[in-house]
C-alpha positions in Angstrom: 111.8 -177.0 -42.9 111.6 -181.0 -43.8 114.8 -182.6 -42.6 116.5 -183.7 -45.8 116.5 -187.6 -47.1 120.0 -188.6 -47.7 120.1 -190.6 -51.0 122.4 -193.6 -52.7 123.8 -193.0 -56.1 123.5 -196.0 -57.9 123.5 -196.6 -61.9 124.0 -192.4 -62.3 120.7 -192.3 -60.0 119.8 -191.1 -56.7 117.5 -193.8 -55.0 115.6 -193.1 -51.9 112.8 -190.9 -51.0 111.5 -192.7 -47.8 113.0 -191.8 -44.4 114.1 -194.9 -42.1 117.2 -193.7 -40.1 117.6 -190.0 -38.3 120.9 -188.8 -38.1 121.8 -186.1 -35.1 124.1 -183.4 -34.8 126.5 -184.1 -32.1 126.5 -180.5 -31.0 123.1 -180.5 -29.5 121.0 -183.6 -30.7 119.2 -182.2 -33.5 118.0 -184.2 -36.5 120.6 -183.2 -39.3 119.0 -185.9 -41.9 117.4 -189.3 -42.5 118.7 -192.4 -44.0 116.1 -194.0 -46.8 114.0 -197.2 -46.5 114.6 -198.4 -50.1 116.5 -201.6 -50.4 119.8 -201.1 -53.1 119.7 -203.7 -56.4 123.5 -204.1 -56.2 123.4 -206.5 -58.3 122.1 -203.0 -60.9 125.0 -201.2 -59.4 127.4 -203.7 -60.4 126.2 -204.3 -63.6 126.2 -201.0 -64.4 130.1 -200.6 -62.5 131.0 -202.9 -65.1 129.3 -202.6 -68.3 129.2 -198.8 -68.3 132.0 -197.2 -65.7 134.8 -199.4 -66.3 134.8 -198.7 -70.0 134.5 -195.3 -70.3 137.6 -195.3 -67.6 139.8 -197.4 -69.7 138.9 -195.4 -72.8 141.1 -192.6 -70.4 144.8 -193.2 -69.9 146.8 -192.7 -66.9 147.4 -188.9 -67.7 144.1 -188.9 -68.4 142.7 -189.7 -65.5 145.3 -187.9 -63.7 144.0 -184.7 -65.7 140.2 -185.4 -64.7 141.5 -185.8 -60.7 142.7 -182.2 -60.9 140.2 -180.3 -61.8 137.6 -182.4 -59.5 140.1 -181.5 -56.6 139.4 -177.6 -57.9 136.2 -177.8 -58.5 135.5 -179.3 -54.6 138.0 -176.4 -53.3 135.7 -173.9 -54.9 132.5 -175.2 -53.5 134.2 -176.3 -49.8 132.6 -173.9 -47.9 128.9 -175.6 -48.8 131.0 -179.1 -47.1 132.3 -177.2 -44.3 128.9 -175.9 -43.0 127.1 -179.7 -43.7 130.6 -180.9 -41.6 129.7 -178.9 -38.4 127.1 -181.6 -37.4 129.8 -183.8 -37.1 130.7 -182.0 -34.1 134.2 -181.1 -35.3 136.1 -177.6 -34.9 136.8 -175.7 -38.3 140.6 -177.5 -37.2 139.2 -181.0 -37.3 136.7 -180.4 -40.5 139.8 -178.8 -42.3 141.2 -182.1 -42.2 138.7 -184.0 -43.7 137.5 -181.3 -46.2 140.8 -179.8 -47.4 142.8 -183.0 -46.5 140.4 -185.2 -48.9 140.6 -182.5 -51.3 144.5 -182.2 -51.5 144.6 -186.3 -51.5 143.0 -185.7 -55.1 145.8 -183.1 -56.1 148.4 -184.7 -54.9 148.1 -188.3 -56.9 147.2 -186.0 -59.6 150.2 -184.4 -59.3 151.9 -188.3 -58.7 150.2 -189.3 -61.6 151.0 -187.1 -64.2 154.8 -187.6 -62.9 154.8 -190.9 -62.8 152.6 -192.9 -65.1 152.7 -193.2 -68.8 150.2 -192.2 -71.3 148.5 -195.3 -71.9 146.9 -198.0 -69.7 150.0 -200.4 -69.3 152.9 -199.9 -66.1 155.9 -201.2 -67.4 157.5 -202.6 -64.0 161.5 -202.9 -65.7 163.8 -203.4 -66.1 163.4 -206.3 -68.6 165.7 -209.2 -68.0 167.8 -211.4 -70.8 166.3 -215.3 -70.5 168.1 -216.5 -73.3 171.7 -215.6 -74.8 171.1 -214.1 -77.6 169.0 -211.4 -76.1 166.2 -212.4 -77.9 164.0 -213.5 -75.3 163.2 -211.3 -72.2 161.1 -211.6 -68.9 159.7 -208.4 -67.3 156.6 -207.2 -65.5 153.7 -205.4 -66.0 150.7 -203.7 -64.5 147.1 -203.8 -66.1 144.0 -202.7 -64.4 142.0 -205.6 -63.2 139.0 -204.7 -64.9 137.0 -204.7 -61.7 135.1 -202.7 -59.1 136.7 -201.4 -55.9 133.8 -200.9 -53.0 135.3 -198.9 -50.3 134.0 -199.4 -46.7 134.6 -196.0 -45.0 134.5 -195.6 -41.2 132.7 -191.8 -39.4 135.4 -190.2 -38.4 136.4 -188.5 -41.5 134.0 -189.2 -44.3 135.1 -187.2 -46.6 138.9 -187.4 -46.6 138.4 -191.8 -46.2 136.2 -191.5 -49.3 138.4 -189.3 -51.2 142.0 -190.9 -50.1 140.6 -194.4 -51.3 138.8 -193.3 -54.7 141.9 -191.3 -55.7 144.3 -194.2 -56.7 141.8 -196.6 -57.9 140.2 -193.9 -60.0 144.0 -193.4 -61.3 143.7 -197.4 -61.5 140.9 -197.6 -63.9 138.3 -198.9 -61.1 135.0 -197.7 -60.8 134.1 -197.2 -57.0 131.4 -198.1 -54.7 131.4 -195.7 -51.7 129.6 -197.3 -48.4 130.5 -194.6 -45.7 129.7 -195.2 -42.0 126.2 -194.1 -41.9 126.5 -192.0 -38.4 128.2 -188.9 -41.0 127.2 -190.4 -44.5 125.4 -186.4 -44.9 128.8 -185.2 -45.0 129.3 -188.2 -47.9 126.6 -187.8 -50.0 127.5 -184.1 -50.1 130.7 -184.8 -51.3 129.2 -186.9 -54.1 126.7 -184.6 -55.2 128.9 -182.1 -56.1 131.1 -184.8 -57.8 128.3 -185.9 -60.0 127.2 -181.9 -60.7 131.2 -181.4 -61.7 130.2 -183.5 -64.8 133.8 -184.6 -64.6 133.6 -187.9 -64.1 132.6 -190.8 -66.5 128.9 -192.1 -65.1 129.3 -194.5 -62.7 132.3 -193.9 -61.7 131.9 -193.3 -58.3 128.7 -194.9 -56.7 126.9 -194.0 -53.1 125.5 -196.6 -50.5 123.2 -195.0 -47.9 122.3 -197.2 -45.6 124.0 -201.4 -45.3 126.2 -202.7 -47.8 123.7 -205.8 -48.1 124.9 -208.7 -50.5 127.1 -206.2 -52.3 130.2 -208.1 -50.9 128.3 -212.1 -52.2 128.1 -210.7 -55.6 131.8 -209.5 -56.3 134.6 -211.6 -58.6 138.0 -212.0 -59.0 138.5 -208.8 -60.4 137.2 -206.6 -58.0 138.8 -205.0 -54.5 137.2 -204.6 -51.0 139.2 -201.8 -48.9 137.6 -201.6 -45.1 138.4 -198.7 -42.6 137.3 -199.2 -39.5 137.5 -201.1 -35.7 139.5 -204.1 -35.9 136.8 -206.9 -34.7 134.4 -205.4 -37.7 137.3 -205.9 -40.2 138.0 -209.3 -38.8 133.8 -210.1 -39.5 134.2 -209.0 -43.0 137.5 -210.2 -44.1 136.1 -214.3 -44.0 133.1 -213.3 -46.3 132.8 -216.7 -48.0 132.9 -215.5 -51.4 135.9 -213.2 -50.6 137.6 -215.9 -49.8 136.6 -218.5 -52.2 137.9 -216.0 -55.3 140.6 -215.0 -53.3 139.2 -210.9 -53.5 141.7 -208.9 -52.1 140.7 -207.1 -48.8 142.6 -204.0 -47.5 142.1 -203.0 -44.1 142.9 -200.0 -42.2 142.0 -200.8 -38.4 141.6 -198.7 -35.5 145.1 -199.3 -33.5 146.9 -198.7 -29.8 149.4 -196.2 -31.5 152.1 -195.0 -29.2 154.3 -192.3 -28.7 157.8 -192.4 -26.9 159.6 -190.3 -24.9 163.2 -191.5 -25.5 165.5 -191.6 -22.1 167.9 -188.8 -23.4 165.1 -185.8 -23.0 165.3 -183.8 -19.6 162.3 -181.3 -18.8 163.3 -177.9 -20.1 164.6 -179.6 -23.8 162.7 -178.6 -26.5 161.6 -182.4 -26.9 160.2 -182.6 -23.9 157.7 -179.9 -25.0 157.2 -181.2 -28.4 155.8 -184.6 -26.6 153.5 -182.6 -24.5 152.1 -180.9 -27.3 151.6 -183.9 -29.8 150.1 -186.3 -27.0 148.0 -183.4 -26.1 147.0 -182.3 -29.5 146.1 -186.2 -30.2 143.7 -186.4 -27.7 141.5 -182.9 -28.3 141.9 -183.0 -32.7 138.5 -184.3 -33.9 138.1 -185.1 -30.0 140.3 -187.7 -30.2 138.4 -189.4 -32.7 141.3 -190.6 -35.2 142.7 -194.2 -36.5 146.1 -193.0 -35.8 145.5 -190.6 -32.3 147.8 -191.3 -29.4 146.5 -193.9 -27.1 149.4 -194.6 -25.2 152.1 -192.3 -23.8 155.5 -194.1 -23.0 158.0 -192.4 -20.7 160.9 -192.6 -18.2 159.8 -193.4 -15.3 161.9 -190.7 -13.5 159.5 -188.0 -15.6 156.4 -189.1 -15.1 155.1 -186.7 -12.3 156.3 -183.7 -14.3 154.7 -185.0 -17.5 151.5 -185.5 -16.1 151.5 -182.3 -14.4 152.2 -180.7 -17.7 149.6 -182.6 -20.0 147.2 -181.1 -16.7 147.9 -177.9 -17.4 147.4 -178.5 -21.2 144.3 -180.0 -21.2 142.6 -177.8 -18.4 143.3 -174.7 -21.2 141.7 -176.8 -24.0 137.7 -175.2 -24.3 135.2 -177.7 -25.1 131.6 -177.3 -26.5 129.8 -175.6 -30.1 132.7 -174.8 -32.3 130.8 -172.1 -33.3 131.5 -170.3 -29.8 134.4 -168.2 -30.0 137.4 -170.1 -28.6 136.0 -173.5 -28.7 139.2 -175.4 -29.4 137.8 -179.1 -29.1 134.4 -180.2 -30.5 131.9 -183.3 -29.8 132.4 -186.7 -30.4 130.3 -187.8 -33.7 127.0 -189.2 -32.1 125.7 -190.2 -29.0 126.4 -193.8 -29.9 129.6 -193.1 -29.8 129.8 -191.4 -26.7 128.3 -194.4 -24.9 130.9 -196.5 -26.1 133.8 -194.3 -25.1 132.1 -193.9 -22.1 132.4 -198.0 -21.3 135.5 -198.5 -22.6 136.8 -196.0 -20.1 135.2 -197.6 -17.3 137.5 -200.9 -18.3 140.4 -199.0 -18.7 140.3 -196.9 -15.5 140.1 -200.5 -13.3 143.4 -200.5 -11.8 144.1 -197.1 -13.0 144.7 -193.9 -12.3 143.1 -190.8 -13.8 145.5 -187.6 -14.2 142.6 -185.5 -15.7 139.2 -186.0 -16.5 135.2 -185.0 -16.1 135.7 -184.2 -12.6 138.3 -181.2 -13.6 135.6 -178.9 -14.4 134.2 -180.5 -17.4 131.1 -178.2 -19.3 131.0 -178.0 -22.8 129.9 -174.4 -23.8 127.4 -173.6 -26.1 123.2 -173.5 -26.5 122.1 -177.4 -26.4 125.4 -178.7 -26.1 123.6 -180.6 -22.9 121.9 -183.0 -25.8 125.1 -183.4 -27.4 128.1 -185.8 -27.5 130.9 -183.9 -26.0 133.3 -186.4 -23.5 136.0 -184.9 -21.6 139.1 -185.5 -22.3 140.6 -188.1 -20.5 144.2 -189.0 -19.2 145.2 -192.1 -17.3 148.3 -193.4 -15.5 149.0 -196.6 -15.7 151.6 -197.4 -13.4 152.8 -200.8 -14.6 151.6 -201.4 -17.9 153.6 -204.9 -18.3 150.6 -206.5 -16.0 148.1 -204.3 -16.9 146.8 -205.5 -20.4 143.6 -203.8 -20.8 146.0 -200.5 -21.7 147.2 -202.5 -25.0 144.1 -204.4 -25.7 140.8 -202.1 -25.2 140.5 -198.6 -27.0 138.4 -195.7 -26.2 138.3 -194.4 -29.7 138.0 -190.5 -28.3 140.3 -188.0 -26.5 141.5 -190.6 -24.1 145.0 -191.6 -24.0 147.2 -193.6 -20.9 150.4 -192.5 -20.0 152.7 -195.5 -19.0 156.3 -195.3 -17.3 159.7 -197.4 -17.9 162.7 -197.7 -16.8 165.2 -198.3 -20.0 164.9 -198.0 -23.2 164.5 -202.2 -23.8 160.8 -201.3 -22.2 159.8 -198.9 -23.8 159.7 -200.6 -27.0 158.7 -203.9 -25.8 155.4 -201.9 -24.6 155.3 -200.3 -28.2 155.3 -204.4 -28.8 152.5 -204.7 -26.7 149.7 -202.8 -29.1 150.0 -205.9 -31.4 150.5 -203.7 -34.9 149.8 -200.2 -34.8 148.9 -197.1 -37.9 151.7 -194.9 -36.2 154.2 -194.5 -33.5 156.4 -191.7 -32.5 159.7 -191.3 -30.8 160.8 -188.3 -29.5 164.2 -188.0 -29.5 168.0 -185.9 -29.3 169.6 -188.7 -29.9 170.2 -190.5 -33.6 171.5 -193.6 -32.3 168.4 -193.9 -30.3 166.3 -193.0 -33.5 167.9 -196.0 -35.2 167.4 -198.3 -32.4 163.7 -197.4 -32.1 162.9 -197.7 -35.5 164.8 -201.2 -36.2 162.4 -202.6 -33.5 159.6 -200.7 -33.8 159.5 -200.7 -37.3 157.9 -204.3 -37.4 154.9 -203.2 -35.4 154.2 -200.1 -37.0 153.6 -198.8 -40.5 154.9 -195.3 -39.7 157.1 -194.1 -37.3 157.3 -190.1 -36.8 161.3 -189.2 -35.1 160.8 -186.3 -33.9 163.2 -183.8 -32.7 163.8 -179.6 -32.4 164.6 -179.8 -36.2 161.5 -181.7 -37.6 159.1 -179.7 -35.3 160.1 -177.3 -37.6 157.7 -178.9 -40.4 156.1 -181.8 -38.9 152.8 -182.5 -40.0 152.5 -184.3 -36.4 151.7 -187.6 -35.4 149.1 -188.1 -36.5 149.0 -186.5 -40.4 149.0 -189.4 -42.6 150.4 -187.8 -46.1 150.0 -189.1 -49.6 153.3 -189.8 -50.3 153.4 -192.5 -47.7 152.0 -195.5 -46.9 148.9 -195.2 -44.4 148.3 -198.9 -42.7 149.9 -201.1 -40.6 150.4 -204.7 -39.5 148.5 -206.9 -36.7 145.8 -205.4 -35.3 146.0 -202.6 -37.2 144.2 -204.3 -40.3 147.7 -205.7 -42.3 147.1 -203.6 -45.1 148.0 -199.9 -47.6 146.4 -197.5 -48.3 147.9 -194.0 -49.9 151.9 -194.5 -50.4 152.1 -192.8 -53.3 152.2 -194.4 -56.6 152.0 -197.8 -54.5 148.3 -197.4 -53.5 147.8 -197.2 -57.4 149.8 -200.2 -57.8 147.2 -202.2 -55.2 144.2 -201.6 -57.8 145.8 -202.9 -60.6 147.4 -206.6 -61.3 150.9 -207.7 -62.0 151.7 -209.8 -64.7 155.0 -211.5 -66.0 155.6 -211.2 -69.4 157.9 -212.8 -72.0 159.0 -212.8 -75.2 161.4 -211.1 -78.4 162.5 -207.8 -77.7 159.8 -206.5 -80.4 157.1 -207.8 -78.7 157.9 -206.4 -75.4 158.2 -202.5 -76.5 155.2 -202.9 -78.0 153.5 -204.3 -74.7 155.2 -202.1 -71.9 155.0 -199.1 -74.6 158.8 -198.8 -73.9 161.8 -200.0 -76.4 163.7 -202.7 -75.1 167.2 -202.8 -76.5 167.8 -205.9 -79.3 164.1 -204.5 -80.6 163.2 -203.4 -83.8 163.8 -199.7 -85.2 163.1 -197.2 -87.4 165.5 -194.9 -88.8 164.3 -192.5 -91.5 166.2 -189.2 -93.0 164.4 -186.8 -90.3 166.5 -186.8 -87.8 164.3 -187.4 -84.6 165.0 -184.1 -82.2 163.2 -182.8 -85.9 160.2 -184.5 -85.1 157.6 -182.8 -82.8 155.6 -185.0 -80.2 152.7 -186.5 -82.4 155.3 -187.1 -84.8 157.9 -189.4 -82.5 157.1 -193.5 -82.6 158.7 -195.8 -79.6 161.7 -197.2 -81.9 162.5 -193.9 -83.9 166.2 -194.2 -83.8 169.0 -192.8 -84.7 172.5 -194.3 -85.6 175.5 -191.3 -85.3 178.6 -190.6 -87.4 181.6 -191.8 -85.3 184.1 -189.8 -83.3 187.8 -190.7 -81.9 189.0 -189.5 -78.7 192.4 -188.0 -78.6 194.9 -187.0 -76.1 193.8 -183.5 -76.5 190.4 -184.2 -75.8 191.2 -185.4 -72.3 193.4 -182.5 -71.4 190.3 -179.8 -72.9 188.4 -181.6 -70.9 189.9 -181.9 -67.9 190.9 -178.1 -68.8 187.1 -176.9 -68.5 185.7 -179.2 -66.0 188.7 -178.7 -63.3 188.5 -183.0 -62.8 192.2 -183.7 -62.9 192.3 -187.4 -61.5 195.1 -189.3 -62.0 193.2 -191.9 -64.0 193.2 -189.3 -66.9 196.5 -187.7 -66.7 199.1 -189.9 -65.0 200.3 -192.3 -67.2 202.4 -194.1 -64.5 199.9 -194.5 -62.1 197.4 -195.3 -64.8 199.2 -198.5 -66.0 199.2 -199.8 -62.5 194.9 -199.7 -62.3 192.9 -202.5 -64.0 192.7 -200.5 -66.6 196.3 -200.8 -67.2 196.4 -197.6 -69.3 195.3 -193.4 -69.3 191.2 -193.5 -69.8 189.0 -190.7 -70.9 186.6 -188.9 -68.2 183.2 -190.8 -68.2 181.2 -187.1 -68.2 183.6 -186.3 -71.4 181.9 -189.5 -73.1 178.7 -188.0 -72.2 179.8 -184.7 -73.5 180.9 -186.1 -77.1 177.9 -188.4 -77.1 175.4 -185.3 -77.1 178.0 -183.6 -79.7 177.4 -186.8 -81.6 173.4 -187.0 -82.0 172.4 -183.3 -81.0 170.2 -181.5 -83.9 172.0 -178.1 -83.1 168.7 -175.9 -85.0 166.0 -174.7 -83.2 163.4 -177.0 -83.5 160.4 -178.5 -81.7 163.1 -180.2 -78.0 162.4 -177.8 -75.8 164.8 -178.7 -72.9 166.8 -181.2 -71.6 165.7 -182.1 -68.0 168.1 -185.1 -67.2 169.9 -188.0 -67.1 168.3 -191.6 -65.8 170.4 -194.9 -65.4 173.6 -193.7 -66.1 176.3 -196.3 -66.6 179.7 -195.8 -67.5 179.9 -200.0 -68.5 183.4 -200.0 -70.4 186.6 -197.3 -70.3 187.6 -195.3 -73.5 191.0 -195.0 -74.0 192.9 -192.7 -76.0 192.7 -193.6 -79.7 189.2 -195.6 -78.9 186.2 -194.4 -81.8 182.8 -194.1 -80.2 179.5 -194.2 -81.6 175.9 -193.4 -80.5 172.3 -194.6 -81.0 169.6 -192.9 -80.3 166.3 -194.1 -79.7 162.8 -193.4 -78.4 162.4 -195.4 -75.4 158.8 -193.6 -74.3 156.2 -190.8 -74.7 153.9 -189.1 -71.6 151.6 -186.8 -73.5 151.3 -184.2 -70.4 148.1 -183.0 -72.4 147.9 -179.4 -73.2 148.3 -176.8 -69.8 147.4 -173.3 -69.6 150.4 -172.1 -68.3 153.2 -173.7 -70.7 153.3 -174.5 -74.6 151.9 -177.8 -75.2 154.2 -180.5 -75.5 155.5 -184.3 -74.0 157.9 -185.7 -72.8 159.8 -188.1 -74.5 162.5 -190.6 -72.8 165.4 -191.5 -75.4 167.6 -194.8 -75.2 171.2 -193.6 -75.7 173.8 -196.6 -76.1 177.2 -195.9 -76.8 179.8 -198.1 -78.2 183.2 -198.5 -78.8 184.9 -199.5 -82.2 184.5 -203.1 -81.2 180.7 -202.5 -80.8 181.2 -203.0 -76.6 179.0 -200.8 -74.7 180.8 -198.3 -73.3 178.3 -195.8 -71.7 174.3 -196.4 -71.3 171.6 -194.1 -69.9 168.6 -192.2 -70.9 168.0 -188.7 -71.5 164.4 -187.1 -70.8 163.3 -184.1 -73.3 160.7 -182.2 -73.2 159.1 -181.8 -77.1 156.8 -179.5 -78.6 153.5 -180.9 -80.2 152.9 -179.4 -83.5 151.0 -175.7 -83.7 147.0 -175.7 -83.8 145.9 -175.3 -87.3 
C-alpha cells in the first residue's frame, strides 16, 4: 500500500501530488504520510479568501453562522472514529486523542452554543450602552463591532492539531473571517483529515477554511490591514514571526499563544493525609504523563513547602513508577510517545541542561521500557522528575523547557516565595494553587494573577468537577502574558470580539437604531392600531411601539400588594417613618410598578408571545407615591431570529424597551423585557 500524499486546500482545491517530506508514526517509526513538493500561489489563496470566502460569509449573519458551526461540530462527531484511528500515529493514548478530537469538536458546539445566545441576527455588535453627547439627547456616542473584512491565517503548533485548528477557526468563522490553516507539519495528517471531512460536510461556504501543507512561504508579506495572524507555538518562533516587516508596517494584529513555565502550588496550609495534598500529586502527575507531557499549559514546575518535599517526591515516585508507557494499543498503556523523533531529541537536550545542578527523583534509570512491537523505533521519553533544591539561583528551571513529561519540583519556605518563584516563569498559560485556605486563595491570585492568564484554586470541593490544570475551556480566556505569547485565544464571546473591529459611532438617536440594529431611546417610532404582542416575529420592526392608557396608584394598591407579596417595609406602610426618608413621604413597592406596568401594555389573548423569559437593566430611577399616574411605552429594542429548530416551534426572540413615567413625564422605572415570539405558520 502507497503511503498517502498529504494535500493543501487552496481556492476549494487540493494541490499536491508529489511527495517531498515523510512523516513517521511515533509509535514505532513507520512512514504514516508524505508532505508534497508543490510550491502554494498564496497570493491565489488570498485572492480567492477575499473575493469569494469573505462574501459568501457575510451574506450569513451571526446566527447564521452560529447555525452552520453546529451541525459541522455533528457532522465531525459522527465521523470521529475515522480521526481517532489517523490520531494514533501521533503517539497519543485514546485519553490524549480524546482531547484533541472530541475537545476540538466541542470548541465548535460550544461558540455555537455562545453564539446563538449572544449575538444578534445581523452582522453588527452593538457594544452599549449609547451615551448622551449633547443635551437634548439628540446626539449620542456608542460603539460597535463590524467584521474587518479580512483573512485570519492561523499558525498551529503539533501537539494538538486538531483541537488548535478547530479552537481558532471557531470564533473567526463566527467573526465573518475566512481562515488559512498552516498546522505544524510533524501531525498535519491528523489536519488535513480534519479538513477533508469539513469540505465533504458541504457546510461551509468555499473557501472558508483553507489548508497549508508544507511552509507558510510569503503568505505572511502579502497580508493587509484587515487581516489577523494568530501563532501557537515555542516562544522564540513567535518572537521570529511577530517583527514580520509587513506585520508591522500595517500594524496586523498578531496573537500568540506560547509554550510557558506553568506552575502549580502547594499552599503552606496542606499537611500529608489532606485531601489537597493528594489532589497535587495527582494533577502534577497527570501533567506530566497526558499527551506525554506534551501540552502549552502542562506542569513544569512544582512549588512546595519545604518541610514536604521528601514525602512529595516519594509520592510522585510511586505515581509515576505505576504509569505504563509504550503502543496505546496494548492493553493498559496509560502514557503514549512523544510526537516524532525530532522531538524526542530535543526533550532529550533540554533535560541534559536542566539536570546540571539537579537532582533527578525519577527517570529512565527506574525501569524505563515502553511496551509494544517496534516501540524501540519510536519516540517514547520517560517521564522525568527533578528536584531542584534552590530554585532562586538556579535559573535554568524558569528559563529552559523540556516540552514533554518532565516537570521540576522546587521547595520554599513561606508563602512570599512561593509566588515570587511563580514570578520567576516570566508570564505563564496557567498556574494552580492548591489550597484549604480562602485567604490564601486571594493572596495567590492578587499576585499571581499578573503573571498568569488562568489560575486553577483548587481545593476538596472543586476536585469535585475540575477539569484539571491543564483543560483550557471555551468560556475562558486561553493565553497569557510575557513569555507566554501576550495574547487570547477562546474566552468566550471575547475571542469573537478579537476578529472583528471596534468602531465609535455618533449621531441622532434615529440613526443609531438603525446602525446597532437596536432602538436607542429619543429615536423614531412607529405606532400603528396592532397592538405589537399581536404581531408575530417577521411582522415586529426595531421602533414598533406602543404608548399605554394611564393608571393611578392608590393606597389600596400598596396594601394588595404588600398583601400578596408578604414585602411589608416600612417605606410602604409607615407613614411616620416614611416622612423622615428622602423621600419624605409613603412610596409604592418598585416590583408593584413592574406589576402595573405589565397590567398596562400586556395583550391578555392568546396570540403569537410565547413566554416571558426576563427582565434586563432594571431601574427603579424615580419613587411613585400614592396618588402619582403612570404610564408605559413599549417598544422593540431588538430581534435574534434563532432560525427554525427541530425540537421547539419556530420563533425569535424579541427584546422590548419598557419606559415608564410618571404624570410629570419623569422616568420612574426603565428595563427591558425579553419574549420569545412565534413566526407566522408555513403556508
Amino acid at each position: 500500500m502507497s503511503t498517502p500524499i498529504l494535500q493543501s486546500l487552496i481556492a476549494d482545491r487540493w494541490v499536491g501530488t508529489t511527495a517531498s517530506r515523510a512523516l513517521h508514526s511515533a509509535i514505532n517509526g513507520r512512514t504514516v504520510a508524505q508532505t508534497h513538493a508543490e510550491s502554494i500561489d498564496f497570493g491565489e489563496s488570498l485572492a480567492y479568501a477575499r473575493g469569494q470566502a469573505l462574501p459568501a460569509l457575510l451574506k450569513l449573519t451571526f446566527q447564521q453562522r452560529a447555525a452552520q458551526l453546529k451541525a459541522l461540530a455533528a457532522y465531525l462527531m459522527e465521523h470521529k472514529e475515522g480521526l481517532y484511528a489517523i490520531s494514533a500515529h501521533t503517539g497519543g493514548t485514546r485519553a490524549d486523542n480524546w482531547i484533541d478530537i472530541e475537545g476540538g469538536i466541542g470548541t465548535l458546539f460550544a461558540y455555537a452554543s455562545m453564539g446563538r445566545r449572544e449575538l444578534p441576527s445581523s452582522n453588527i455588535v452593538h457594544e452599549g450602552p449609547a451615551v448622551a453627547l449633547g443635551r437634548e439627547g439628540q446626539f449620542l456616542g456608542s460603539h460597535v463591532l463590524v467584521p474587518k473584512r479580512g483573512v485570519a491565517v492561523h499558525i498551529n503548533a503539533f501537539n494538538f492539531p486538531m483541537w488548535g485548528m478547530l479552537e481558532k477557526f471557531a470564533p473567526s468563522f463566527l467573526a465573518g473571517m475566512p481562515c488559512i490553516v498552516k498546522p505544524a507539519t510533524a501531525t498535519s495528517y491528523v489536519a488535513e483529515a480534519c479538513v477533508r471531512l469539513i469540505q465533504q460536510s458541504g457546510l461551509l461556504p468555499a473557501g472558508a477554511l483553507q489548508l497549508v501543507i508544507g511552509g507558510s512561504g510569503d503568505l505572511l508579506d502579502r497580508l493587509l490591514e484587515t487581516d489577523v495572524v494568530t501563532f501557537t507555538g515555542s516562544a522564540d518562533t513567535a518572537a521570529m514571526l511577530r517583527v514580520n516587516k509587513n506585520l508591522i508596517a500595517r500594524s496586523i494584529p498578531f496573537n500568540a499563544e506560547a509554550d510557558s513555565l506553568n506552575c502549580a502550588i502547594l499552599a503552606p496550609d496542606v499537611e500529608p493525609g489532606d485531601p489537597e495534598f493528594e489532589l497535587f500529586v495527582k494533577e502534577v502527575a497527570r501533567e506530566m504523563s497526558a499527551k506525554a507531557g506534551q501540552k502549552c499549559t502542562a506542569i513544569r514546575r512544582a512549588i512546595v513547602p519545604a518541610r514536604h518535599i521528601d514525602a512529595l517526591a516519594s509520592q510522585l515516585r510511586e505515581r509515576l513508577a505505576k504509569i505504563k508507557v509504550g503502543d496505546p494499543a496494548v492493553e493498559g498503556v496509560r502514557m503514549g510517545a512523544l510526537a516524532s523523533k525530532e522531538q524526542q531529541a530535543d526533550v532529550a537536550a533540554r533535560l541534559a541542561a536542566l539536570s546540571a545542578g539537579n537532582e533527578i527523583v525519577f527517570g529512565a534509570r527506574d525501569g524505563f521500557a515502553p511496551v509494544g512491537e517496534g516501540v524501540e523505533q519510536g519516540a517514547f521519553f520517560a517521564p522525568t522528575l527533578l528536584l531542584c533544591r534552590d530554585a532562586f539561583v538556579n535559573e535554568a528551571v524558569h528559563e529552559l523547557e523540556a516540552f514533554g513529561p518532565v516537570s521540576t519540583l522546587m521547595p520554599y519556605e513561606d508563602f512570599d516565595q512561593a509566588l515570587a518563584l511563580a514570578a520567576k516563569g516570566r508570564g505563564s498559560l496557567v498556574g494552580s494553587v492548591v489550597t484549604k485556605t480562602p485567604s490564601l486563595a486571594a493572596e495567590a491570585v492578587m499576585h499571581a494573577g499578573a503573571f498568569h492568564g488562568r489560575i486553577l484554586v483548587l481545593d476538596r470541593d472543586a476536585a469535585k468537577e475540575s477539569t484539571g490544570h491543564g483543560s483550557p475551556m471555551p468560556a475562558l480566556k486561553h493565553g497569557g502574558p510575557g513569555r507566554a505569547g501576550g495574547g487570547e485565544e477562546l474566552g468566550g464571546i471575547r475571542a469573537v470580539k478579537h476578529y472583528l473591529q471596534r468602531c465609535a459611532v455618533q449621531g441622532s438617536p434615529t440613526m443609531l437604531s438603525a446602525i446597532t440594529g437596536e432602538y436607542q431611546r429619543g429615536g423614531k417610532v412607529q405606532e400603528d392600531a396592532i397592538h405589537p404582542f399581536r404581531k408575530h416575529f417577521e411582522e415586529i420592526q426595531i421602533g414598533d411601539s406602543l404608548l399605554t392608557h394611564r393608571r393611578t396608584v392608590s393606597e389600596a394598591d400598596i396594601v394588595n400588594f404588600g398583601g400578596i407579596s408578604g414585602d411589608y417595609f416600612y417605606m410602604h406602610f409607615d407613614e411616620i417613618a416614611a416622612k423622615d426618608t428622602q423621600f419624605g413621604q409613603r412610596i409604592a413597592h418598585g416590583y408593584f410598578v413592574l406589576s402595573a406596568a405589565a397590567g398596562l401594555f400586556v395583550s391578555p389573548a392568546p396570540g403569537p408571545v410565547l413566554a416571558n423569559y426576563g427582565l434586563d437593566t432594571l431601574r427603579f430611577v424615580n419613587p411613585v407615591a400614592i396618588g402619582d399616574t403612570i404610564q408605559a411605552r413599549l417598544t422593540c429594542k431588538r430581534r435574534i431570529d434563532r432560525g427554525n429548530r427541530p425540537d421547539q416551534p419556530p420563533q425569535g426572540v424579541v427584546a422590548w424597551d419598557v419606559q415608564v413615567m410618571n404624570q410629570r413625564g419623569e422616568l420612574v422605572a426603565s428595563y427591558d423585557i425579553l419574549t420569545l415570539v412565534a413566526k407566522k405558520a408555513a403556508a
